[in-house]
C-alpha positions in Angstrom: 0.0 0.0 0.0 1.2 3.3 -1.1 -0.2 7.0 -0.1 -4.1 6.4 0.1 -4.1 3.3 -1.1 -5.4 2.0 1.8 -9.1 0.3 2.0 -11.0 -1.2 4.1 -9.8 -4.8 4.4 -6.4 -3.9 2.9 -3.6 -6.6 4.6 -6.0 -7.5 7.1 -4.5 -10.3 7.2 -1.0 -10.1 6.3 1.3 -8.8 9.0 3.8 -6.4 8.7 7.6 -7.4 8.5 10.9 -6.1 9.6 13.7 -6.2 6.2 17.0 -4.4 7.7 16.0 -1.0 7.9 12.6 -0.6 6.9 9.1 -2.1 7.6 7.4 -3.9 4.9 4.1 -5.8 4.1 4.4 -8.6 1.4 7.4 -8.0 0.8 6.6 -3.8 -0.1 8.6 -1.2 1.7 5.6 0.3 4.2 6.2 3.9 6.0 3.7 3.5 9.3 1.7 6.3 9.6 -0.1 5.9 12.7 -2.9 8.2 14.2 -2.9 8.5 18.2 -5.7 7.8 19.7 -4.5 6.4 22.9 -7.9 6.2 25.3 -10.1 4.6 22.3 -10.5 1.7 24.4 -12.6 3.3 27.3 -13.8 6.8 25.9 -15.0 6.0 22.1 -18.4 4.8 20.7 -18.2 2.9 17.6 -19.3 5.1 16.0 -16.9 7.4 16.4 -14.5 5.0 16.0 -15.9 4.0 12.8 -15.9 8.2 11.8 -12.5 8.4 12.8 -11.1 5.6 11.0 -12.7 6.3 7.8 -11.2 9.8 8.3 -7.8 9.2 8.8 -7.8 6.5 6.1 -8.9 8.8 3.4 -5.5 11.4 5.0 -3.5 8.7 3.8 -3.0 6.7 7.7 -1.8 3.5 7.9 -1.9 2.7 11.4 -3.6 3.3 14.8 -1.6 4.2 18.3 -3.9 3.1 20.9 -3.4 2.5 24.7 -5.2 -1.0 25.9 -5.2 0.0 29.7 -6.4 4.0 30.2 -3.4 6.2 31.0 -4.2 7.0 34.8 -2.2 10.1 34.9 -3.2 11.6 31.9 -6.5 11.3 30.9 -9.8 12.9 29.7 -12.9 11.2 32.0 -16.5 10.6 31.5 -19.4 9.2 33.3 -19.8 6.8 30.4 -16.2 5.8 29.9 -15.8 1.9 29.9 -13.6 0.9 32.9 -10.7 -2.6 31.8 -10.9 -3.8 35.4 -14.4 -4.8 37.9 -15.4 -2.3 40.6 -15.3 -2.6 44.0 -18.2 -0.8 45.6 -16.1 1.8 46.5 -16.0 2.4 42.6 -12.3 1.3 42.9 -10.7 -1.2 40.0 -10.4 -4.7 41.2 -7.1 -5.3 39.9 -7.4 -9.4 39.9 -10.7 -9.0 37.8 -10.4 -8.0 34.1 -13.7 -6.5 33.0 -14.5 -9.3 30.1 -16.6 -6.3 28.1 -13.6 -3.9 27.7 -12.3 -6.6 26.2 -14.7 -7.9 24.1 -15.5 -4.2 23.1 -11.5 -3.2 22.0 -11.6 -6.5 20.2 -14.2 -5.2 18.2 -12.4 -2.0 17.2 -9.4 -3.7 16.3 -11.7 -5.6 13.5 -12.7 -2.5 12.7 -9.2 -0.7 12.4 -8.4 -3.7 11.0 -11.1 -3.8 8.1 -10.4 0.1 7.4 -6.8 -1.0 6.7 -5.4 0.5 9.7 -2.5 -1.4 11.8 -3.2 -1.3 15.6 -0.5 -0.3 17.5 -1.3 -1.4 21.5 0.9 -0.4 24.2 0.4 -3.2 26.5 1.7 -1.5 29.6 1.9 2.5 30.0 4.2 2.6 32.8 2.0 3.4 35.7 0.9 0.1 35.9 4.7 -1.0 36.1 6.2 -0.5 39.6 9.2 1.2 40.6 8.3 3.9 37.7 7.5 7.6 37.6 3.6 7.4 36.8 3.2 4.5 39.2 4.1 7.3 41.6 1.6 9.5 40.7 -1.1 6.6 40.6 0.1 3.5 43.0 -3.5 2.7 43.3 -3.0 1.0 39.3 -0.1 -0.7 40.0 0.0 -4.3 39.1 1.9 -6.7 40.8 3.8 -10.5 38.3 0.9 -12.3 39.1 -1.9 -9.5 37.6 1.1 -8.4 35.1 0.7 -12.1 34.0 -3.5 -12.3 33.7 -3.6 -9.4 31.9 -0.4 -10.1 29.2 -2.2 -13.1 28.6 -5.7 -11.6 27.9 -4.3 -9.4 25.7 -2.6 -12.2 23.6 -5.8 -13.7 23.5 -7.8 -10.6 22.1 -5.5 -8.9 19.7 -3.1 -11.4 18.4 -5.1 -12.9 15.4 -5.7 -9.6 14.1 -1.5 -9.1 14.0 -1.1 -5.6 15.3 2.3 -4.1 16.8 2.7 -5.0 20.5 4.2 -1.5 22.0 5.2 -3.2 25.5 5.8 0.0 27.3 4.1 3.6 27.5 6.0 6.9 28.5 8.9 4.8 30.3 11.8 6.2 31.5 13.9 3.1 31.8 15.7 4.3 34.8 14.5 1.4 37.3 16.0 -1.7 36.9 13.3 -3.5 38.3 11.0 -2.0 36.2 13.4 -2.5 33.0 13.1 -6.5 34.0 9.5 -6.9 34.2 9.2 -4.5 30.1 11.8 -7.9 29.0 9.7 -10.4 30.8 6.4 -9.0 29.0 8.6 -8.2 25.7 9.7 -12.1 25.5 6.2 -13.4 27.0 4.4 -11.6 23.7 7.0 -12.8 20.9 6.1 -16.1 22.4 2.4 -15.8 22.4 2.5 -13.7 19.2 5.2 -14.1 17.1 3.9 -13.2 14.1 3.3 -9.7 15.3 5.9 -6.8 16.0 7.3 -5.1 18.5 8.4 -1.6 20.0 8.8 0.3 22.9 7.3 4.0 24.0 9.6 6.3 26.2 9.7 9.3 27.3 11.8 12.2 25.5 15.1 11.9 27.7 14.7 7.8 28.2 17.7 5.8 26.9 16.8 2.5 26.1 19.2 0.1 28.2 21.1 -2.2 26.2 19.0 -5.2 27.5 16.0 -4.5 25.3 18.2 -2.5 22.4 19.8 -5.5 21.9 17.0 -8.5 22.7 15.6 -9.9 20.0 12.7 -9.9 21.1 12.4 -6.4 20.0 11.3 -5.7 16.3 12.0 -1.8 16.1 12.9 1.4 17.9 10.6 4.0 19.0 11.0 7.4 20.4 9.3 10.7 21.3 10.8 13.7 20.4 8.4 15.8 23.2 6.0 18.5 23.5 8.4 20.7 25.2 11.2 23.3 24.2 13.3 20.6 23.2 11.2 19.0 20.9 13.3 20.4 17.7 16.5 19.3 18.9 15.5 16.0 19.9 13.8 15.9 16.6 17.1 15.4 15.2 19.1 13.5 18.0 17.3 11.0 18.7 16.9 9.4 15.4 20.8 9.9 14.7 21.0 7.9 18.3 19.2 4.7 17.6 21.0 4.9 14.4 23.9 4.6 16.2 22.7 1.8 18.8 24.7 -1.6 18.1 21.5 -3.3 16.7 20.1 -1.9 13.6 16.8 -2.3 13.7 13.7 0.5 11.4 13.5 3.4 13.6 9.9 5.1 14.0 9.0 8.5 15.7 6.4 7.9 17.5 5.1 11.1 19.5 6.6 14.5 18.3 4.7 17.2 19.3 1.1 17.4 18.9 -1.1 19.3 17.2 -2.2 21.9 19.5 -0.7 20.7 22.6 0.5 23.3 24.5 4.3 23.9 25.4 4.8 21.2 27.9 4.0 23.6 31.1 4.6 26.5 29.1 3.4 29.6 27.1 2.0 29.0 23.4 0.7 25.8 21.5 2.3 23.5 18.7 1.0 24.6 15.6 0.6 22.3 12.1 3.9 23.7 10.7 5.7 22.8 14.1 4.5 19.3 13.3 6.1 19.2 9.9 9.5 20.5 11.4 9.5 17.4 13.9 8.5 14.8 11.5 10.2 15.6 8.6 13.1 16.5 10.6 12.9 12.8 11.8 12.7 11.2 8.5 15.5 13.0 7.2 17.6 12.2 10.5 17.0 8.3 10.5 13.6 7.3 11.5 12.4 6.7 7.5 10.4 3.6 8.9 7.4 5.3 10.5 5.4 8.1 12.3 2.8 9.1 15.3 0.5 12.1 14.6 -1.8 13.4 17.4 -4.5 16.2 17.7 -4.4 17.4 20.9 -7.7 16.6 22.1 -8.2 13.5 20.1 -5.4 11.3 22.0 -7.3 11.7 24.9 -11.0 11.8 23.2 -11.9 15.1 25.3 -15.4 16.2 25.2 -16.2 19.8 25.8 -16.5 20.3 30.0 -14.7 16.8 30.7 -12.1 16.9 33.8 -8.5 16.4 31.9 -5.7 15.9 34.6 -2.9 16.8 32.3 -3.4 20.6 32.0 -0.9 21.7 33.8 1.6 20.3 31.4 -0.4 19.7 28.4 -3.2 23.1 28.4 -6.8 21.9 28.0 -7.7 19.6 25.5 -9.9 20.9 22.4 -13.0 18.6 22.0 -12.1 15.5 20.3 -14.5 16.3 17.2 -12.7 19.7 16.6 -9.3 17.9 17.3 -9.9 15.4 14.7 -10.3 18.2 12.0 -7.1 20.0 12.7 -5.2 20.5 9.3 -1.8 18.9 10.2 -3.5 15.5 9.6 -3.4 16.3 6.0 0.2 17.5 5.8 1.5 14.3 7.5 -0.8 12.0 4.9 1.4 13.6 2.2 4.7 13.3 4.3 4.2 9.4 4.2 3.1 9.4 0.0 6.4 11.3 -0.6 8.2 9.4 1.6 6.9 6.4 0.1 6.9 7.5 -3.7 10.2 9.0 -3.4 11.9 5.7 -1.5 12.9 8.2 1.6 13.1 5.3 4.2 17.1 5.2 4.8 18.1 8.9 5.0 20.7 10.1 7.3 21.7 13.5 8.6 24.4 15.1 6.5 24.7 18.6 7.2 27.7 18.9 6.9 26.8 19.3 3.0 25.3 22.7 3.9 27.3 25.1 2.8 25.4 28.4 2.5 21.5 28.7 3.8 19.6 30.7 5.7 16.5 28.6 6.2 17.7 26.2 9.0 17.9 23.4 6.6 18.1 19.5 7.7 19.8 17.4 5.1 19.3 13.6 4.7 21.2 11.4 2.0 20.8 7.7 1.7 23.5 5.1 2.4 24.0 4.8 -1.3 24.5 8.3 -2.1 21.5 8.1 -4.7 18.9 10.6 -2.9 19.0 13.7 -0.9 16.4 15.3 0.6 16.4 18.8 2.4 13.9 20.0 4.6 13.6 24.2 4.8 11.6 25.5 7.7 11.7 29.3 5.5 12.2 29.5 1.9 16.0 30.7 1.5 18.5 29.4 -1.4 20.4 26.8 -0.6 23.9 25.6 -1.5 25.4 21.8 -0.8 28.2 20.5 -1.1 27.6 18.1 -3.6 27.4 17.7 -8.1 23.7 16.6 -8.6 23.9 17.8 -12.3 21.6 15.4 -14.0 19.6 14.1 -10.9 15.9 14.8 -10.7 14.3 17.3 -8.4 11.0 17.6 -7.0 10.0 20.4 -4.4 7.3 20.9 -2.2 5.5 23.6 -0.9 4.4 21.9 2.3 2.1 25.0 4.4 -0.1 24.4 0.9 0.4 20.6 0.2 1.2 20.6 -3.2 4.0 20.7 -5.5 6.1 23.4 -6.6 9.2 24.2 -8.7 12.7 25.7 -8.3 15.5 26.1 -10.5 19.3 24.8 -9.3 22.3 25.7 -10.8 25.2 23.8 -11.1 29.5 25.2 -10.3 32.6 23.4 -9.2 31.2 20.8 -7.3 28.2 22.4 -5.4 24.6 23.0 -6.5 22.7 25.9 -5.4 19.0 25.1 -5.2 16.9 29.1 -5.6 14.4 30.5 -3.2 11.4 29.1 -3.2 8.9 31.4 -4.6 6.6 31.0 -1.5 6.0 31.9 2.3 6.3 28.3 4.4 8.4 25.0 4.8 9.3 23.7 1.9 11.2 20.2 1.0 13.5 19.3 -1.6 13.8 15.6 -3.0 16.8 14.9 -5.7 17.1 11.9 -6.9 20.2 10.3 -9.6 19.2 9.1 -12.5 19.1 4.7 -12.6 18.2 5.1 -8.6 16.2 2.1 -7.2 13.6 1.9 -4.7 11.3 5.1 -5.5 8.4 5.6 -6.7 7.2 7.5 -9.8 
């Protein structure tokens, strides 16, 4: 599948794969471009669900990011939210009784993602329910001890396996307790057993290194990380890729959680826009992480309805309603990021640059291992010089604040090429390609 060539039923039943660097599906490079809808499970009606499958779909989504236990400390809540564990009569969960109709409910919208052509990705554990960690500090009362760790791991084999979706064993994790770090293997290995026709990942927080125990188990299919909703969501947009790059393991890297979509500065002043978005992703791709994406509305993630209590504001600002969320425009700009990615064969791009010579723009420069494709991203439209003769190679721009294409002359001298100004006000991206390359797209 390719762009919006998904449909509903497409590879429902073919899983994906891992090939070296990239993510495929019968045997076709894939770039996963999942939505993030993380409390789907206990705050959406089907049809809803159904709405906002169909919608992302037709943007061009692949996938679907969704938390199977509710994230305690971080959460939108309704009186009709559905609850994974029984009640006690002090309205308390039970935590030795899984509620059987959560399950049999997220069952159901896995089919459905399924059926729309959408991959489910579940984090199986966001780490307040793992002990020793910094959101089962905020919330102790959802901790879960081996014994309900090992009831629940199992359930969740048991609903979601069949419909092969990618088993993200933790959410938000730091990695910095060791006990912690054990139980995330033992649930990592437990699932490739149960499920090993499905992938795996892992979900940490913006300054988590993942510990060499699970970069380097085979257990684990590919990297993940989060770039942040922070101030230091641009630089990490770039470092963090070019780290798992670097990890001893090569394995498809995939940013999962840049910044969303009108999230607010994480505890401070101002909001991530669409173009913000752009910088983060496309910075991404271009540093390393060519083998997927998460895109979130702010709002949406948490399926916030107008007057519901949201416990993250102080970090986060409050939520739109989930229904304006779902229309913001950056949904769109992301659907083409993962068409020109695909199209263009931008999987394996690295950082270089060092090929910058002359720009004004804040440009990020990825070239594939093989020297046959270079891709610049420029946050304002400024010429640009590199390093490097691409006299003869084919060049497409972009005009991304507009989605479409656009066109810019480059000139040719002693070894460099000097791509002009963009005619236009916005971000802008530059893909050149040498003439015979392999693995693109028309």
């Amino acid at each position: 599948m390719t762009g919006s060539d998904a449909r509903p039923g497409a590879g429902a039943s073919s899983p994906l794969r891992v090939e070296g660097d990239r993510l495929t599906r019968d045997g076709e490079s894939v770039f996963l471009l999942a939505d993030t809808l993380w409390a789907a499970f206990s705050q959406m009606s089907t049809d809803e669900w159904r709405e906002a499958l169909r919608l992302r779909r037709r943007q061009g989504f692949n996938a679907v990011n969704i938390s199977v236990l509710p994230i305690a400390h971080d959460r939108s809540t309704g009186e009709d939210e559905r609850q994974p564990f029984r009640l006690r009569a002090d309205g308390s969960w039970d935590l030795d009784r899984l509620d059987d109709g959560y399950f049999a409910v997220a069952r159901t919208m896995v089919q459905l993602a399924v059926e729309e052509g959408l991959v489910p990705v579940l984090v199986v554990l966001w780490c307040n329910y793992v002990p020793g960690t910094w959101g089962a500090a905020i919330t102790p009362q959802t901790v879960l001890d081996e014994e309900q760790t090992e009831r629940y791991v199992t359930r969740v084999l048991e609903t979601f396996a069949d419909h092969h979706p990618v088993f993200c064993i933790s959410g938000d994790e730091r990695f910095d307790d060791e006990a912690a770090t054990a139980r995330y293997q033992r649930v990592l290995r437990r699932v490739r057993a149960g499920a090993p026709d499905c992938l795996t990942t892992m979900h940490s927080t913006p300054d988590a290194t993942l510990p060499p125990v699970l970069a380097e188990d085979p257990a684990l299919s590919y990297y993940s990380y989060q770039s942040g909703h922070d101030d230091a969501w641009e630089e990490r947009a770039q470092q963090l890729p070019e780290r798992y790059r670097s990890l001893p393991v090569a394995r498809p890297v995939v940013s999962m959680e840049p910044c969303y979509e009108g999230h607010g500065y994480g505890s401070g002043a101002g909001r991530h826009t669409g173009g913000a978005v752009r910088r983060a992703s496309w910075t991404g791709v271009l540093a390393g992480a060519g083998a997927g994406l998460g895109y979130g509305a702010h709002g949406a993630w948490s399926w916030h309805r107008a007057g519901q209590p949201f416990n993250g504001t102080h970090f986060s600002g409050t939520p739109f309603p989930a229904s304006r969320a779902m229309e913001l425009p950056g949904a769109w700009d992301v659907g083409l990021l993962r068409r020109v990615v695909e199209q263009e064969g931008l999987f394996d791009l690295r950082s270089r640059d060092d090929l910058v010579v002359d720009d004004r723009s804040g440009v990020r420069l990825g070239m594939s291992p093989a020297g046959d494709r270079v891709a610049l991203y420029l946050p304002h439209p400024f010429p640009v010089e590199v390093a490097a003769d691409l006299a003869g190679w084919r060049l497409r721009t972009w005009d991304l604040s507009r989605g479409r294409r656009d066109h810019v002359r480059i000139q040719h001298a002693a070894g460099a090429s000097r791509l002009e100004q963009p005619d236009f006000l916005g971000d802008a991206l530059h893909v050149l390609v040498r003439p015979g390359a392999s693995g693109g797209g028309g």
